[in-house]
VOBA-1610 file (N, C-alpha, C; in pm, whole numbers, padded with zeros to 5 digits, always signed):
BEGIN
Unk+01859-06493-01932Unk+01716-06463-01948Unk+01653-06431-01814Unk+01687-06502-01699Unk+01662-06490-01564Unk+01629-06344-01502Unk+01783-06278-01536Unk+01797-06153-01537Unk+01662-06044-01510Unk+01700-06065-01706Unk+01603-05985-01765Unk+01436-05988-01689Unk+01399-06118-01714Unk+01241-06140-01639Unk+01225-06055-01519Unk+01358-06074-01424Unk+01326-06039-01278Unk+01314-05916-01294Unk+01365-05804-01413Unk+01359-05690-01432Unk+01267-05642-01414Unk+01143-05726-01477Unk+01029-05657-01523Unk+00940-05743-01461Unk+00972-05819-01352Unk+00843-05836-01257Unk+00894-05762-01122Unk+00992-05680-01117Unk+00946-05582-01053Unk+00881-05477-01029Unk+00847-05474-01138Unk+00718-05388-01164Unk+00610-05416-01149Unk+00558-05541-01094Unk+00477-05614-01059Unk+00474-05551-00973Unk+00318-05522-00904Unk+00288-05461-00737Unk+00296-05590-00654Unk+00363-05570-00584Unk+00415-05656-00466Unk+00261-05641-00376Unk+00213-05720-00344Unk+00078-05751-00309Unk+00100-05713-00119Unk-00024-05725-00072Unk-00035-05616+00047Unk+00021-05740+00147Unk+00110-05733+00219Unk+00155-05815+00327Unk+00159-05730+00470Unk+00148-05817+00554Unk+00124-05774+00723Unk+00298-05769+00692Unk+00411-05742+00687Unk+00531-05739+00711Unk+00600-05675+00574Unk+00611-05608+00632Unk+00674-05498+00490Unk+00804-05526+00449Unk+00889-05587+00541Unk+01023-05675+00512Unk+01027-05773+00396Unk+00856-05799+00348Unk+00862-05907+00225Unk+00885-05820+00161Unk+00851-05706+00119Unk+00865-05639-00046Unk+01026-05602+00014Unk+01062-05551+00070Unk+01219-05534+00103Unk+01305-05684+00050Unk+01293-05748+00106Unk+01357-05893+00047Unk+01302-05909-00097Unk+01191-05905-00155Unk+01211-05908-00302Unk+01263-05820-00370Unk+01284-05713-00345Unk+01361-05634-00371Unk+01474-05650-00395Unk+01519-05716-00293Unk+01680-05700-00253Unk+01740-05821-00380Unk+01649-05937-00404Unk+01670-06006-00464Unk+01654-05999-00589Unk+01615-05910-00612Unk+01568-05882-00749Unk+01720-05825-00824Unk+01767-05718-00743Unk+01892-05643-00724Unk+01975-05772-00757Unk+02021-05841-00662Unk+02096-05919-00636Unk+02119-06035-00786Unk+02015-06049-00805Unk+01970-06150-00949Unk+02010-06060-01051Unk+02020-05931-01085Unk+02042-05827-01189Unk+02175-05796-01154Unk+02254-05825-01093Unk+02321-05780-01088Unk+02486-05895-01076Unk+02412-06017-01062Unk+02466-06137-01106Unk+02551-06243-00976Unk+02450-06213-00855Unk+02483-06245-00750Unk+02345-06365-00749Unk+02361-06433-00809Unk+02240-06563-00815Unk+02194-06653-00697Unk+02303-06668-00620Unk+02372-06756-00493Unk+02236-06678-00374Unk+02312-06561-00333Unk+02239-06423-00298Unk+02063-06413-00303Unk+02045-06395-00453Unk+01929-06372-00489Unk+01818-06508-00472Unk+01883-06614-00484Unk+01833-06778-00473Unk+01769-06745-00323Unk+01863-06721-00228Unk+01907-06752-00067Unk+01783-06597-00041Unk+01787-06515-00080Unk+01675-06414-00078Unk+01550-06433-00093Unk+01510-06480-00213Unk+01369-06517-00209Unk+01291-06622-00148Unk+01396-06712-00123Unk+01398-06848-00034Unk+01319-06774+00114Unk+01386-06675+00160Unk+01377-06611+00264Unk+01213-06562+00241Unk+01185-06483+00139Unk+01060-06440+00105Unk+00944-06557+00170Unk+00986-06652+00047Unk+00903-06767+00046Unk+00823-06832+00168Unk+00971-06833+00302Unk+00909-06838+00403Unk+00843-06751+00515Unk+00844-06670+00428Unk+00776-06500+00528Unk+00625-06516+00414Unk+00627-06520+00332Unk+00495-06547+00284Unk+00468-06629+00172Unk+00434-06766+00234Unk+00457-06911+00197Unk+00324-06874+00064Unk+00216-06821+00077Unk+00162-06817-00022Unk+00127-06748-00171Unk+00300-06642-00131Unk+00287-06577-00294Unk+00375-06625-00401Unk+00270-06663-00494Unk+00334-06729-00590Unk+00500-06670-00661Unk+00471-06553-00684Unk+00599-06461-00749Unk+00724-06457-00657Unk+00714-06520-00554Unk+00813-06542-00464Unk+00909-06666-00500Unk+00834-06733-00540Unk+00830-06902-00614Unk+00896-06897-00709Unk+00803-06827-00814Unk+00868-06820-00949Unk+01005-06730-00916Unk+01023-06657-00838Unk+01181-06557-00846Unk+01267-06671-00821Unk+01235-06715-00697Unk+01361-06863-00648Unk+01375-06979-00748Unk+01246-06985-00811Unk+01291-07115-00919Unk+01398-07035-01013Unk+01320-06946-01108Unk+01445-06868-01182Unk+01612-06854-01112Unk+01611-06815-00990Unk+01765-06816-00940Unk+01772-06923-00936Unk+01739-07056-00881Unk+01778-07198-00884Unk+01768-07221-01002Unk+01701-07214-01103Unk+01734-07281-01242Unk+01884-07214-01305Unk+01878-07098-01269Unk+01991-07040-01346Unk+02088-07102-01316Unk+02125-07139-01147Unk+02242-07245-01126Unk+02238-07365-01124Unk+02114-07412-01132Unk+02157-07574-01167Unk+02026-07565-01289Unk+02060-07580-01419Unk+01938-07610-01552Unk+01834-07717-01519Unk+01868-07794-01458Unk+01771-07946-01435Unk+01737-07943-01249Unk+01755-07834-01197Unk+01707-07847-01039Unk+01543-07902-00984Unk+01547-07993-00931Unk+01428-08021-00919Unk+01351-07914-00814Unk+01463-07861-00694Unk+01399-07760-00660Unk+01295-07608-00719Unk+01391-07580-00832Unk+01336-07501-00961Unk+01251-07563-00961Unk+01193-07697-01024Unk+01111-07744-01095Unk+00951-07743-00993Unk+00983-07748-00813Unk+00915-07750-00745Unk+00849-07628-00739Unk+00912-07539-00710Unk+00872-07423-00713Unk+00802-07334-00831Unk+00816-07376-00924Unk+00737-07345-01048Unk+00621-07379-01052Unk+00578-07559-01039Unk+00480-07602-00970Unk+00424-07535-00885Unk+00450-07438-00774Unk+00417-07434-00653Unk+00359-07264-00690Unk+00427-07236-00812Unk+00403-07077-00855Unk+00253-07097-00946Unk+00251-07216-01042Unk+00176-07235-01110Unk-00017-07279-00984Unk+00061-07354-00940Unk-00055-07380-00831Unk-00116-07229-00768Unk-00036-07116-00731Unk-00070-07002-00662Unk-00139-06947-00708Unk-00072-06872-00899Unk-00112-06787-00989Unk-00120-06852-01112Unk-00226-06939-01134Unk-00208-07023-01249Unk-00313-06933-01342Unk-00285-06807-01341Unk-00293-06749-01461Unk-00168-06618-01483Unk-00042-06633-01400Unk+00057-06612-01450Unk+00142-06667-01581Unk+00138-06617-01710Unk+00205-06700-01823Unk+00330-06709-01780Unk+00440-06636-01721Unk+00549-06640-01655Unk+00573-06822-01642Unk+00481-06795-01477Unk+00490-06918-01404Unk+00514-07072-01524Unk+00388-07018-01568Unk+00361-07168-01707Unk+00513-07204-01769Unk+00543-07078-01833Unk+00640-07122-01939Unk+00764-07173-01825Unk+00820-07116-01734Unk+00952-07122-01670Unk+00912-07297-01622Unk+00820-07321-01618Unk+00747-07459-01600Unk+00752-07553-01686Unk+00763-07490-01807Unk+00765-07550-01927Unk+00908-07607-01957Unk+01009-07504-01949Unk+01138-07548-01901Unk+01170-07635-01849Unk+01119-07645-01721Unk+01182-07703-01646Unk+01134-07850-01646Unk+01064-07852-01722Unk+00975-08012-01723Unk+01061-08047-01889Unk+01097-07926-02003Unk+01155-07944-02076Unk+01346-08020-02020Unk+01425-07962-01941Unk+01503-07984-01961Unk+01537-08112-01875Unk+01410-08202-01810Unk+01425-08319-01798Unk+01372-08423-01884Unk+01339-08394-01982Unk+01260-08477-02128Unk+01118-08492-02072Unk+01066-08392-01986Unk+00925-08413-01999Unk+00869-08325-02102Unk+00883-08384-02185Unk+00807-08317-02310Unk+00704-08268-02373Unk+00596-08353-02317Unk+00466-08357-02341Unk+00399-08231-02255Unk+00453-08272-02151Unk+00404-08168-02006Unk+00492-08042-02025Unk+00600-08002-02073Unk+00628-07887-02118Unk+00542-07827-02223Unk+00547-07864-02352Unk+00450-07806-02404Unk+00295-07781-02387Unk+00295-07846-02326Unk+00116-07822-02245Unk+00164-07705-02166Unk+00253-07678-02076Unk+00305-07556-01981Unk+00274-07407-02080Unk+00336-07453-02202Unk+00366-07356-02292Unk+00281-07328-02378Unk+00202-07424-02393Unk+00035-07386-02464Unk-00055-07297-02363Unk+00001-07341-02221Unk-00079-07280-02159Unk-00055-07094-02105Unk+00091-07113-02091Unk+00161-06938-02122Unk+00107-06885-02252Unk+00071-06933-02353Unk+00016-06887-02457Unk-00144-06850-02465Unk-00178-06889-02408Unk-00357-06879-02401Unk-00342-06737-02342Unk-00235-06758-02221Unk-00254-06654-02110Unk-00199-06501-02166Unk-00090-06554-02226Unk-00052-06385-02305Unk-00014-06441-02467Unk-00065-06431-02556Unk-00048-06478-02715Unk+00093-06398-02740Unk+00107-06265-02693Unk+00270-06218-02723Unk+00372-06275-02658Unk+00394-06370-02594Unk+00497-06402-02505Unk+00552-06497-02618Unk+00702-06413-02667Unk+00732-06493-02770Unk+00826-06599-02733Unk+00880-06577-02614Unk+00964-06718-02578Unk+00925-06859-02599Unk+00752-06828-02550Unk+00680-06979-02561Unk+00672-07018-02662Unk+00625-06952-02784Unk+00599-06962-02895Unk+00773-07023-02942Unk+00874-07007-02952Unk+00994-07027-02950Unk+01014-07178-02905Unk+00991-07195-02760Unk+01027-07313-02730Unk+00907-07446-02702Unk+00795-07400-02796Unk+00679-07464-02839Unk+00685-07501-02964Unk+00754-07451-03026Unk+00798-07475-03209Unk+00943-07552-03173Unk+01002-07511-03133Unk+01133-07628-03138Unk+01104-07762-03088Unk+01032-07779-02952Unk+01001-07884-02934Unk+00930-07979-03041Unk+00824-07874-03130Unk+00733-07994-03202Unk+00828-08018-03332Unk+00957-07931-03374Unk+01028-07970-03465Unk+01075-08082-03412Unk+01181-08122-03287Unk+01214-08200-03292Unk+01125-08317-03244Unk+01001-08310-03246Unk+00901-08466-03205Unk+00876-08489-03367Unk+00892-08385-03475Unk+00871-08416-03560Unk+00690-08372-03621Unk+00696-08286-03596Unk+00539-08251-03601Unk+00567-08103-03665Unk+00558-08101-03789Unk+00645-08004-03848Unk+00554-07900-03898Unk+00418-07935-03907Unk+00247-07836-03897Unk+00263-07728-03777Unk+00275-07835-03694Unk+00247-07760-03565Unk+00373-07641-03561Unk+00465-07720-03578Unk+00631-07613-03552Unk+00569-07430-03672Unk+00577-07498-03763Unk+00515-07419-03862Unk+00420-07307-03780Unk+00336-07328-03752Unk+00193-07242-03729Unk+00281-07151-03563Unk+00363-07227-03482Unk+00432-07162-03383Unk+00543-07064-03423Unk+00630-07103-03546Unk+00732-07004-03606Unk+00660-06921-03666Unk+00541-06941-03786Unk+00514-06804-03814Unk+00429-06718-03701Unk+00381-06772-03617Unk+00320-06672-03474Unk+00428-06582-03455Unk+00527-06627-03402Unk+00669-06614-03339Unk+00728-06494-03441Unk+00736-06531-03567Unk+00747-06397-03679Unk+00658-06275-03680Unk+00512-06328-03698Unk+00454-06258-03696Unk+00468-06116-03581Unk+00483-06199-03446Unk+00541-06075-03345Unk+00684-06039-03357Unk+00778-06120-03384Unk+00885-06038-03449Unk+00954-06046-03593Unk+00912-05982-03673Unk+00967-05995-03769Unk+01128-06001-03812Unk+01167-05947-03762Unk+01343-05954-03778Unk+01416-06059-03719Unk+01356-06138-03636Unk+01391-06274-03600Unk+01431-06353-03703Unk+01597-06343-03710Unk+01629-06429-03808Unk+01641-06586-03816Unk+01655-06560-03639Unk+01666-06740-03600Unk+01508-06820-03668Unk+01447-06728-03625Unk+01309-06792-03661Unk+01290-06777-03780Unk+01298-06715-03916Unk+01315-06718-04027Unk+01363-06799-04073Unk+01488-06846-04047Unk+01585-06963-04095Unk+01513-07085-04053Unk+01487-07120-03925Unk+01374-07232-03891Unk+01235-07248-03960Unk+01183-07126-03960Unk+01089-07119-04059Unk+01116-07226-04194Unk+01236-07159-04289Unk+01222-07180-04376Unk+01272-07321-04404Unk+01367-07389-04308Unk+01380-07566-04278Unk+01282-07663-04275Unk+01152-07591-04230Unk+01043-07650-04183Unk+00933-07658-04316Unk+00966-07509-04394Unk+00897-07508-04480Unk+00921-07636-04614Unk+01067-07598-04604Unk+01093-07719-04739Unk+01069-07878-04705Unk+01054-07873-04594Unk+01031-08032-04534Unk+00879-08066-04590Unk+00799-07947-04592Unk+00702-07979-04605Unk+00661-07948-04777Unk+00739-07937-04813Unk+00755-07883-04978Unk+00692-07765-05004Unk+00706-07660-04915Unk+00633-07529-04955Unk+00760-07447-04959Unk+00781-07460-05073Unk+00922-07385-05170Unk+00923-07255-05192Unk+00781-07177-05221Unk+00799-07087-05219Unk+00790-06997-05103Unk+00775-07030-04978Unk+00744-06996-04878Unk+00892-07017-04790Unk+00973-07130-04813Unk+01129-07138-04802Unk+01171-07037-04864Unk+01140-07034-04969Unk+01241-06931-05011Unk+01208-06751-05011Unk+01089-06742-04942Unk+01076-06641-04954Unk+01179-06615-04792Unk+01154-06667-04694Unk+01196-06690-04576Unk+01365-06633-04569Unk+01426-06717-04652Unk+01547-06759-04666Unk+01566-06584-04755Unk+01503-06534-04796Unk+01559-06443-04864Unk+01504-06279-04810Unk+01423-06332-04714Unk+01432-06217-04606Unk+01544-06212-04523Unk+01539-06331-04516Unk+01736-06301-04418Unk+01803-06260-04468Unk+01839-06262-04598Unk+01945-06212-04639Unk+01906-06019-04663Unk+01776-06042-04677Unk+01755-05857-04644Unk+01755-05782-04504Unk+01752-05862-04439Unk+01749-05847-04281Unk+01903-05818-04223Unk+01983-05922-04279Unk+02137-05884-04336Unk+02227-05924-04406Unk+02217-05785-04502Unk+02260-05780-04687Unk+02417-05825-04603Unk+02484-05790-04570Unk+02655-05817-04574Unk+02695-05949-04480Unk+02579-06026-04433Unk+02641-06165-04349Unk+02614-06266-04477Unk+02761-06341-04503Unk+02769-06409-04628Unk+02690-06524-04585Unk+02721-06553-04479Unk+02641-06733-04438Unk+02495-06735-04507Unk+02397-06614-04490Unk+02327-06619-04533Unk+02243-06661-04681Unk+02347-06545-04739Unk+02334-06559-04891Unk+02411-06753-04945Unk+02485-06801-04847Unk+02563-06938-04905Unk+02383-07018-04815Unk+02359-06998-04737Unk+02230-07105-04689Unk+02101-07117-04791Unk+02064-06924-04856Unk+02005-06942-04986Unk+02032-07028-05081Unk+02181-07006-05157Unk+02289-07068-05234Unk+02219-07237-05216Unk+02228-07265-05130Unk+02238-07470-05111Unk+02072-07478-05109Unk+02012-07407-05053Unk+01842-07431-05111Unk+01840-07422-05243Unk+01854-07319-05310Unk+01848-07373-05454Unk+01927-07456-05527Unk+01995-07530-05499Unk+02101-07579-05532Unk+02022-07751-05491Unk+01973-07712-05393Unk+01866-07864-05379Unk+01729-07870-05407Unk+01646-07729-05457Unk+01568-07742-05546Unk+01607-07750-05659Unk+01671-07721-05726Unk+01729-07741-05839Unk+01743-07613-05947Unk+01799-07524-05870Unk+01765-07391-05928Unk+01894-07369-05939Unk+01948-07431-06046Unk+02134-07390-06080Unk+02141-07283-06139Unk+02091-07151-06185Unk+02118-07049-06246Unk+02083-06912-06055Unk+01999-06956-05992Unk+01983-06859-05888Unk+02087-06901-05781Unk+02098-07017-05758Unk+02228-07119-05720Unk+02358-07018-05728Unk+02401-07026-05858Unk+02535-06943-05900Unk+02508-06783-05822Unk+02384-06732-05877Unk+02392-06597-05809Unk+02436-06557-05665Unk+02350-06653-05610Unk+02361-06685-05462Unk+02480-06653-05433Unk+02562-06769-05477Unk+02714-06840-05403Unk+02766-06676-05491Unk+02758-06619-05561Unk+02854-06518-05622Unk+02810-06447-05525Unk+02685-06387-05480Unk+02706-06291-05402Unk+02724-06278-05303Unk+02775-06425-05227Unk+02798-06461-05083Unk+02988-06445-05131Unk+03032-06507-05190Unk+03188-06489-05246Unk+03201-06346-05177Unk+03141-06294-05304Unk+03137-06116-05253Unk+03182-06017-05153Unk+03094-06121-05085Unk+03094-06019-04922Unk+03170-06097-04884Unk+03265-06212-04878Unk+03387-06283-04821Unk+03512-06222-04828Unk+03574-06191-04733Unk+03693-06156-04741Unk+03802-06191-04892Unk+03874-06095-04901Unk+03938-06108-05065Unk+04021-06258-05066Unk+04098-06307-04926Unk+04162-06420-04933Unk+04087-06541-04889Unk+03924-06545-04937Unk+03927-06673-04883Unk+03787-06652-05003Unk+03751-06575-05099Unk+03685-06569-05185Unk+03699-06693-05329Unk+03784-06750-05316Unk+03818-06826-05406Unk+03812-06992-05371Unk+03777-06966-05192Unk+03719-07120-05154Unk+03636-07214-05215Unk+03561-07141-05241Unk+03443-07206-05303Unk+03400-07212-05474Unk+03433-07282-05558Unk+03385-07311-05676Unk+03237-07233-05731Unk+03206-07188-05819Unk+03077-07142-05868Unk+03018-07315-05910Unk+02923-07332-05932Unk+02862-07453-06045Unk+02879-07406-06142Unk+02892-07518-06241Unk+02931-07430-06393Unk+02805-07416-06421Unk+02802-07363-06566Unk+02699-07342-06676Unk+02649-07438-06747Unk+02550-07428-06780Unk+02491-07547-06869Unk+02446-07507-07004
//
């Protein structure tokens, strides 16, 4: 993901510095990070950082290369801070913040990071992503809800989020809204059997033994000819 970001904050105007060697070194690091020299690109912006201690995007580049090699770096974690303090109306800064407070169980303070990347750009669907997983797993399954369908809403073909969607939905007994979920995936893609067998066991635990059978038959289907016979139909009643 690192990558990618640094891609497209190079397109960011590199702000007016007395030493033109800074936009050269972000540069170079930017390169260096895209191109999968992390070590390099870390040790680059580091360099930035201290040629101009007060731009935030210098911050956020080095946390991203330090997070990428160590997930839980507190250095990352400093520097995000230190990006958020600069340009704290960068959503960037917030969310990579959000992370990083996420992947030490600060939980609370991540999603506040990530509420707050959200105010700042409502399309930034990562946040929305790792603002709904978090409240799935605290168990706050409203909130997860109202973040997955955001998260759909900007991408619809998101199957990951569809399928979460529709986990969240039956928890909360909105069945028809599971299953509508659950059966966009399988239109999203007609020939991946997992799909049509994940429909299959939702109805099968609402209690829908006649759409049940359809399901599992048309997941059989698309299964290879020698392993189509794994699975039992439910009988008839």
């Amino acid at each position: 993901m690192g990558r990618v970001v640094l891609c497209l904050l190079i397109l960011i105007a590199v702000p007016a510095l007395a030493d033109e060697s800074i936009a050269t070194l972000f540069k170079h690091g930017t390169t260096a990070m895209d191109e999968g020299r992390t070590e390099e690109a870390r040790d680059t912006f580091a360099r930035a950082i201290q040629s101009a201690p007060s731009w935030g995007l210098a911050y956020l580049s080095y946390g991203i290369a330090e997070q990428t090699l160590k997930p839980d770096s507190e250095k990352a974690r400093n520097a995000f801070e230190k990006a958020v303090q600069l340009e704290p109306e960068n959503p960037r800064a917030h969310y990579y913040l959000g992370l990083a407070y996420e992947r030490v169980g600060r939980f609370s303070e991540a999603m506040n990071q990530y509420r707050q990347a959200i105010a700042k750009r409502p399309q930034l669907e990562d946040a929305h992503l790792q603002l709904g997983n978090l409240q799935r797993l605290q168990g706050d399954h409203v909130g997860a809800i109202t973040s997955f369908e955001t998260l759909i809403a900007l991408e619809p073909d998101n199957v990951g989020a569809l399928l979460t969607a529709a986990e969240l939905y039956e928890k909360v007994q909105r069945f028809d809204d599971a299953e509508h979920a659950l059966i966009q995936v399988t239109r999203l893609a007609p020939t991946v059997a997992y799909h049509q067998y994940r429909l299959a066991k939702y109805y099968e635990r609402v209690g829908n033994a006649p759409k049940a059978r359809h399901a599992y038959a048309r997941a059989d289907s698309l299964k290879s000819p020698q392993r189509r016979k794994m699975r039992p139909l439910l009988p008839s009643k």
